[in-house]
C-alpha positions as CSV (number, residue, x, y, z in Angstrom):
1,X,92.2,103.1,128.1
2,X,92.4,106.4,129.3
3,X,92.4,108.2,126.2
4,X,88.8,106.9,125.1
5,X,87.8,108.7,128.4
6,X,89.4,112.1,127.5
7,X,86.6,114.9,126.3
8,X,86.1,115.1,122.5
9,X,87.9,112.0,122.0
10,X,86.1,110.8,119.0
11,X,86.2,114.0,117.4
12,X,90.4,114.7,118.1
13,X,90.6,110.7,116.5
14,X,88.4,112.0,113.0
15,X,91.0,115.0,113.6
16,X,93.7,112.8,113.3
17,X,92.2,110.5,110.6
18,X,91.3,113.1,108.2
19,X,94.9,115.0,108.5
20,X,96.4,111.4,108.0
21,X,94.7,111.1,104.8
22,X,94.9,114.2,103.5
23,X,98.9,114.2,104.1
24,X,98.9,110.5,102.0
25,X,96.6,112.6,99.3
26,X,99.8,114.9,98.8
27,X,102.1,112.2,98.8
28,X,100.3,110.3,95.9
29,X,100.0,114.0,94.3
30,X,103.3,114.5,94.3
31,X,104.1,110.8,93.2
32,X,101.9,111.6,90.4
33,X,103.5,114.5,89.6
34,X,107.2,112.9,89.6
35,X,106.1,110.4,87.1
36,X,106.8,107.8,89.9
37,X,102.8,107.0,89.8
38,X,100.7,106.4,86.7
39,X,99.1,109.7,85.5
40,X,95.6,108.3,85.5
41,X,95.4,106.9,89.5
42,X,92.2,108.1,91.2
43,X,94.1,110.0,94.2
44,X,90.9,109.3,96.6
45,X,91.3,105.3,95.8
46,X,94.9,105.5,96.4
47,X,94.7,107.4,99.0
48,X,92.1,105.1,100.7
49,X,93.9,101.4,99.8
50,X,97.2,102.5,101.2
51,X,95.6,104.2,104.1
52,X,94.0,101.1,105.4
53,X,96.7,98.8,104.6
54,X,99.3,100.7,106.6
55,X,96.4,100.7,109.4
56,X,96.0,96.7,109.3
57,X,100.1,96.5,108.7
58,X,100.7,98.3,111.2
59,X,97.9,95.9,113.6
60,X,100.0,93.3,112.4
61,X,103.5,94.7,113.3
62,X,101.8,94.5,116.7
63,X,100.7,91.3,116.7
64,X,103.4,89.7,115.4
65,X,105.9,91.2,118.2
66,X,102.8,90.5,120.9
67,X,102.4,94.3,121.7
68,X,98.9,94.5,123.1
69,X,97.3,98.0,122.3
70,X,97.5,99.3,126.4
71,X,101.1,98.5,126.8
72,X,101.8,100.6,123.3
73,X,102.9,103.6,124.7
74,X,105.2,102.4,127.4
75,X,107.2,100.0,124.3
76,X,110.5,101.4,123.2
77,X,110.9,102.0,119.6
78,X,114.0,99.9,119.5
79,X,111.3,96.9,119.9
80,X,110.5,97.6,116.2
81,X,113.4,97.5,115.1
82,X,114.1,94.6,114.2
83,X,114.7,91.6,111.3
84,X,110.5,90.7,111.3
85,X,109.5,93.9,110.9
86,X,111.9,94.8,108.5
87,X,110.8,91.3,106.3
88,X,107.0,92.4,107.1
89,X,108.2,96.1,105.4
90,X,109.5,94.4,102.4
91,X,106.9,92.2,101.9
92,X,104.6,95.3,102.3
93,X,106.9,97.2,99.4
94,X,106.5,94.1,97.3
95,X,102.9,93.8,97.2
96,X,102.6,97.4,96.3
97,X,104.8,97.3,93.8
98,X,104.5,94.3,92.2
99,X,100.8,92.8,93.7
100,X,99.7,89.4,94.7
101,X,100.4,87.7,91.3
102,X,103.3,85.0,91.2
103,X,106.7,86.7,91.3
104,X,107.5,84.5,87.4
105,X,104.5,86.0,85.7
């Protein structure tokens, strides 16, 4: 709450958004690069679908362990670790590597 009355607070949140995607642009570079992504990915779709899926992951991380968005900062990072989110994670890994198809196609 007392962020969104901090001067400039839109602007230091497109800040944020912009370095956050331009640091997961690198990463699918360098993926690219490796061989460990296909040669031909659009780096600005890529970029974009995993963007906002670790966005809505991570509102559901939040949900799931009933962390409202005010108490956030006072929540010890121990309360993410644990066997939920780790399932959530892999579940995450296994969409992206493997999509929504069934697992025997």
């Amino acid at each position: 709450a007392m962020a969104a009355q901090l001067p400039f607070h839109d602007e230091a949140i497109s800040q944020m958004q912009r370095m956050a995607r331009g640091y997961m642009a690198q990463l699918v570079q360098q993926g690219i690069a490796r061989g460990d992504l296909a040669a031909d990915l659009d780096v600005d779709v890529a970029t974009a679908v995993v963007s906002g899926v670790l966005r809505e992951v991570g509102s559901l991380v939040l949900a799931r362990l009933q962390i409202n968005q005010e108490e956030l900062p006072a929540v010890a990072l121990s309360r993410f670790d644990s066997p939920e989110v780790e399932r959530l994670f892999d579940d995450l890994i296994r969409v992206l590597e493997h999509g929504l198809g069934r697992k025997d196609m």
